[in-house]
N, C-alpha and C positions, 0 to 999 in steps of 0.2 A: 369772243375770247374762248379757247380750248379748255375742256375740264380739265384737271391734271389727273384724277384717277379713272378716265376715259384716255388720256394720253398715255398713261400706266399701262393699264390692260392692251393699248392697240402695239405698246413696243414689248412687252414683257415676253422671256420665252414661250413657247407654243411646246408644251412637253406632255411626250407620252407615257401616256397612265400606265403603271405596275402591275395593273390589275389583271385577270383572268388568264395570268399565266403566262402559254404562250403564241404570239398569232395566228397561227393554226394547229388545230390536230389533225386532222383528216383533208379537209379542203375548204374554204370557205361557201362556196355554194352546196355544197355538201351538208355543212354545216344548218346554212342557211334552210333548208330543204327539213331540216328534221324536227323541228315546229309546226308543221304541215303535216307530215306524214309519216312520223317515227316519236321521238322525242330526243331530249337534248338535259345533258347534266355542266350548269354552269358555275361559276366559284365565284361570290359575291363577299368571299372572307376578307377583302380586304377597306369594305366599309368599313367606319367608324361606327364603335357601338360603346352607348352607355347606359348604366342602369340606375337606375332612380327609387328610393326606398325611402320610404317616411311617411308620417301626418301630413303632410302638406301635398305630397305627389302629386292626386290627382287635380289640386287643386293647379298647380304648376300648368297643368296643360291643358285646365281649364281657361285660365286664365292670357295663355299666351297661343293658342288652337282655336280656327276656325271650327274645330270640329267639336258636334255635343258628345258632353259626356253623360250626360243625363244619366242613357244608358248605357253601361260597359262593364262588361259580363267577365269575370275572372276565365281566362281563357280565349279573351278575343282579341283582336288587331284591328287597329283603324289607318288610314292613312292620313297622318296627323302630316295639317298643313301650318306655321307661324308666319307670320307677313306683322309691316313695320304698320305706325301711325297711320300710314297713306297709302295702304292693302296693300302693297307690292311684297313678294313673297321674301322672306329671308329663308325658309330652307324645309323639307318636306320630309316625311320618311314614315315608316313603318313603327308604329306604335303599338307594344305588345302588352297585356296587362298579367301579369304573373302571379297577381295575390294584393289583397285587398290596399296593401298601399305600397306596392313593389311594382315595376312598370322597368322593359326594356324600350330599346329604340336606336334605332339604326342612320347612319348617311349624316346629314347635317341637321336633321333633327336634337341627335345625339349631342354632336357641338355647342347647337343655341343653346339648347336646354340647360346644358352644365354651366354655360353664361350665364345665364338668369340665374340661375339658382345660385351661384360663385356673388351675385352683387347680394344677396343677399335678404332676408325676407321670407323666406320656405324654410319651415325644418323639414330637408331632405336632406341625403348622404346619398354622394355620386359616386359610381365606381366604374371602371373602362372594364369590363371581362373580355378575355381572349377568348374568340371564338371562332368556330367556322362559319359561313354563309352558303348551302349548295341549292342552287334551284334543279329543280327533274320538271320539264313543260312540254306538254306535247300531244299529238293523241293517243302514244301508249303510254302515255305518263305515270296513270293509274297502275295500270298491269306492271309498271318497273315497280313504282312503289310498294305495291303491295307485296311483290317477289323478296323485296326491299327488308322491308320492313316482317314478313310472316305475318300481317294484319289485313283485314279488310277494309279501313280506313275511308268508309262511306259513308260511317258518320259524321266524321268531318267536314262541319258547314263552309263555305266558301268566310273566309279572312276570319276564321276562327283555327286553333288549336290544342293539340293535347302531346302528352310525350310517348314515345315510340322504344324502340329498341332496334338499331342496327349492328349486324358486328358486335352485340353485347354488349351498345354503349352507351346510355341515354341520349335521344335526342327529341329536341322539340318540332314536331311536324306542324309547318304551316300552312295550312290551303290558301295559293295566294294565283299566281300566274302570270307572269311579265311580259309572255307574248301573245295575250289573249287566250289563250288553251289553258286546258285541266293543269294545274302545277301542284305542288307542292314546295317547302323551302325548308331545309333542315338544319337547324341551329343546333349545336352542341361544342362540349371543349376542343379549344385548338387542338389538345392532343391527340382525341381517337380522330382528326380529319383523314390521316392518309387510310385508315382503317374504314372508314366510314365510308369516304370516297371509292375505294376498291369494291369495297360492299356491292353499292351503287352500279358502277359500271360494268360488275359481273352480272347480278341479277337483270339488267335492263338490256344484257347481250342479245338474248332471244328475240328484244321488242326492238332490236336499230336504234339502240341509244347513241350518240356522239356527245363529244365532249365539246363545249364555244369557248373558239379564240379570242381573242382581243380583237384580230382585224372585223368579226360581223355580228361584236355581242350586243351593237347597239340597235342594230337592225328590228331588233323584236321590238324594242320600246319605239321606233318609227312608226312601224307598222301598227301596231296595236295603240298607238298616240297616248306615251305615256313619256312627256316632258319631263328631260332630266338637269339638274341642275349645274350649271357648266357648263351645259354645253346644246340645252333646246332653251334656255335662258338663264340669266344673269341673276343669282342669288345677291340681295342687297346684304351685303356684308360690309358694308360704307360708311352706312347713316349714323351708328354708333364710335365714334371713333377711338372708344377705349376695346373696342371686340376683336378687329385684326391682332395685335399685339397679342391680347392674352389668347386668341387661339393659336397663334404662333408656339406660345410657352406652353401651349398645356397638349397638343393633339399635332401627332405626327402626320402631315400634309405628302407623305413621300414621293419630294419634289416635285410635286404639284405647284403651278401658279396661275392663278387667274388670267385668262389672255382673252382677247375680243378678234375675230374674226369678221371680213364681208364688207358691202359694201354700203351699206345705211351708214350715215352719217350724221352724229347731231352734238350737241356741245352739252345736250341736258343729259344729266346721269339717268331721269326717270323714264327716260325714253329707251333705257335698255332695258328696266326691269318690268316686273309682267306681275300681273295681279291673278290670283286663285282662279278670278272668272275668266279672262283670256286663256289660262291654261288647260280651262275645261273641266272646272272642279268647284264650279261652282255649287252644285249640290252636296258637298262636303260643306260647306258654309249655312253653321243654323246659328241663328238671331234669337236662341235660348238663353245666353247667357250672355256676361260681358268679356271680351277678347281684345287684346291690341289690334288698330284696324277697322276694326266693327263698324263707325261711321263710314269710313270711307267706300266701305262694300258695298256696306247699306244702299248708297248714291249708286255705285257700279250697276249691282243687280239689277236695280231700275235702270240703269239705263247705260249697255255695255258697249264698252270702247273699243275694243276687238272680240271677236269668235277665232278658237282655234279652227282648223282644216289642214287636210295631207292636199300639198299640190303634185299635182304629175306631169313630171319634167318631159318635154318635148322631145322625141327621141332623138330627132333630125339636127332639132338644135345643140345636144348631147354629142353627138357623132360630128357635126363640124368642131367644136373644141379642139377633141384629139386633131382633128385632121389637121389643125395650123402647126399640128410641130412636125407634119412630115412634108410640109411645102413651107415656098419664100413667103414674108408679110409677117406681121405682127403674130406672136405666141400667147395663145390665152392662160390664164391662169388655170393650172392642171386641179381636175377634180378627180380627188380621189375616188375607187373604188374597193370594196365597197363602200368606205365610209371614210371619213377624219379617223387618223389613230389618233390622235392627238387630241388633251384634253382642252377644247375652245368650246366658249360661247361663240355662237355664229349669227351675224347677222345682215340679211342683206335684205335691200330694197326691194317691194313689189308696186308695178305700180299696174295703173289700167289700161288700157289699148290707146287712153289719149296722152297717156304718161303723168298722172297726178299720181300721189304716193299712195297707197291703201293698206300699207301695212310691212311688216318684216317678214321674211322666211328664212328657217335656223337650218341647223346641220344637214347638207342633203348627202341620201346614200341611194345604194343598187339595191332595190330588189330581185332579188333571182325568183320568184315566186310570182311576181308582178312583171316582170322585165321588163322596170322601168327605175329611172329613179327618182325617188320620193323627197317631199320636205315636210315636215310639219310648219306653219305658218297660222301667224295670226293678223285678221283682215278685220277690217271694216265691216260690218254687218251687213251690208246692203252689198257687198262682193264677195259674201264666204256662201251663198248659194251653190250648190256641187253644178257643176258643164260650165259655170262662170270662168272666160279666159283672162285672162292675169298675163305680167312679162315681169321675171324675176332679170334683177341688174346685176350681173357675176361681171364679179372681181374686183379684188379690193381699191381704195386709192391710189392713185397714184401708177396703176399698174393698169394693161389693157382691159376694156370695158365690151362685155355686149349684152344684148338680151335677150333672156331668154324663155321662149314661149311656155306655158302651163296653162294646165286646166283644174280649178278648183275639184278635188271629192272631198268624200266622208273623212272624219277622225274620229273614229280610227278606222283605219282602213282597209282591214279585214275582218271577217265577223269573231265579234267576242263572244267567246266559247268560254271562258270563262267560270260562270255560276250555272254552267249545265249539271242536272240533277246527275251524281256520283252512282247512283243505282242503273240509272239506264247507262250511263257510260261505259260500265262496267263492261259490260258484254260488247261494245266496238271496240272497247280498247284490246282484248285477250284477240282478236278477230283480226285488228289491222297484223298482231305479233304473229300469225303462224303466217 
């Protein structure tokens, strides 16, 4: 028998996200290129954000966060993961601590959290602030920034921060980096954004800043294998059946809807959703305290059901795709490039050279970096070995089927640059700009 909200998500529209504007500014490989070897200013304003004030706060996200709070320093950022009874994830995000019982947070973090708190049991007071989001990542990321800013901004420890001045307007700088490279992420009022953003894109002229479209904003989180909700896995927004409704009422979704992509097939909802440790975040998981989930991880850690991995897509196999729509016989299912515009969870069958299943593989895109395209994918332990060959089954039901060759590598799969010390950085960054 068919789940009905597995039958939901596979007919619901497939619509594309509002987000970062518009599909291109400059070019998409262009684009693509300046994480590499320039930097890039991206618009992340259209997450969901809310902020959390009270006695109760940190308890809030002690209590529902894989993550310890033990330690949490006024002025840091964690990436605060929630998962249900049965560790699969309900939704991840950026957790910022503002003042001793003041705390933002960003994406669907933002949402759960006001759920919890809305049934009640916290004295906390929630508020949605209008804000901007802009990331600056890159290798002259630094040298924008601090153009940016009139700051030196190396004190700034990685997933900590403090407030700045651009444009004469406060904002909060956060050392963070979504494509692996030195970043930053600047939070402040909706209103200085157009102000801020100009700021921005003057000071970083010198250093090859671009600006990311929609069409290849997701590429960086491919590459640097940082699973997004939606659309590298299916957030359990299910299991509770009073939570779709009130986020419907409370949190503008702008015409977003859940939809399931690929070719995996199963009747079990659990089979789409993905737990903390499959999505590589298992060391964000501390057994300090008590968290919704906490048994079930507990079993997990001991003994994991998938390893995340980037597979890399066969070129050859790639290139006959396109080639069936320009001769007679069966048309395969077009893969886009660079990526899906369209906000889906993807999922499709991997299995082994003998053809038993081993696991899924989510949204694939183009590297122009790699010239190749990528998946992030989660395997069977004993197949997420990197030169391990795999065959991903493209195309959905119902529709033409083939296979397609891959070779298991690293996730993430370009090196993370990231928590490189900001003093030595200093001097490659000013170096790559002249």
């Amino acid at each position: 028998m068919s789940h009905p909200i597995i039958d939901f998500l596979r007919h619901s529209p497939k619509s594309y996200h509002p987000g970062w504007n518009q599909p291109e500014f400059t070019d998409w490989r262009d684009e693509q290129m300046s994480w590499k070897t320039t930097c890039y200013l991206g618009d992340w304003s259209f997450l969901w954000e809310a902020r959390f004030v009270g006695p109760d706060a940190l308890r809030l996200f002690r209590d529902t966060g894989i993550n310890s709070v033990e330690k949490f320093d006024i002025g840091q950022a964690k990436h605060l993961v929630q998962c249900n009874e049965q560790g699969k994830v309900i939704s991840d995000g950026v957790l910022m601590r503002l003042g001793e019982d003041d705390f933002t947070t960003q994406s669907t973090t933002a949402i759960w959290s006001a759920y919890v708190v809305s049934k009640g049991g916290y004295d906390v007071t929630v508020t949605k602030p209008d804000t901007f989001q802009f990331q600056v990542s890159g290798p002259t990321a630094l040298a924008t920034c601090q153009a940016a800013t009139g700051e030196d901004l190396t004190d700034i420890r990685f997933m900590r921060f403090r407030e700045v001045q651009i444009a004469g307007h406060p904002v909060l700088a956060l050392r963070q980096g979504m494509a692996g490279e030195i970043g930053f992420e600047f939070h402040g009022a909706a209103e200085h954004a157009e102000a801020v953003r100009e700021a921005i894109l003057t000071a970083g002229e010198p250093h090859g800043i671009r600006r990311l479209g929609r069409r290849t904003a997701m590429i960086n989180h491919l590459e640097a294998a940082f699973p997004t909700g939606g659309w590298h896995y299916l957030a359990d927004f299910f299991s509770d059946p009073e939570f779709l409704p009130w986020m419907l009422s409370e949190f503008d979704l702008m015409g977003l809807s859940g939809s399931l992509a690929g070719s995996f097939v199963s009747d079990n909802l659990d089979d789409y959703l993905s737990s903390p440790v499959e999505l590589g975040w298992a060391r964000s998981i501390k057994f300090d305290h008590d968290f919704v989930g906490r048994a079930a991880l507990e079993a997990e850690v001991a003994d994991p059901r998938r390893v995340r991995v980037t597979l890399e897509w066969n070129s050859d196999d790639v290139v006959d795709l396109y080639r069936t729509m320009f001769e007679d016989g069966e048309v395969f299912p077009q893969l886009d490039i660079p990526h899906n515009q369209r906000w889906v969870a993807w999922f499709d069958s991997v299995r082994d050279p003998s053809g038993n299943e081993i696991g899924v593989s989510t949204t694939p895109g183009y590297s122009a970096w790699a010239r190749k395209v990528l998946t992030l994918a989660y395997l069977r332990p004993e197949h997420a070995v990197p030169g391990t060959p795999v065959e991903i089954l493209w195309g959905e039901p119902g529709s033409p089927q083939r296979l397609i060759r891959a070779i298991v590598a690293p996730a993430p799969y370009k090196p993370d640059n990231r928590r490189v010390d900001l003093v030595d950085a200093a001097a490659t960054s000013t170096a790559l700009s002249v």
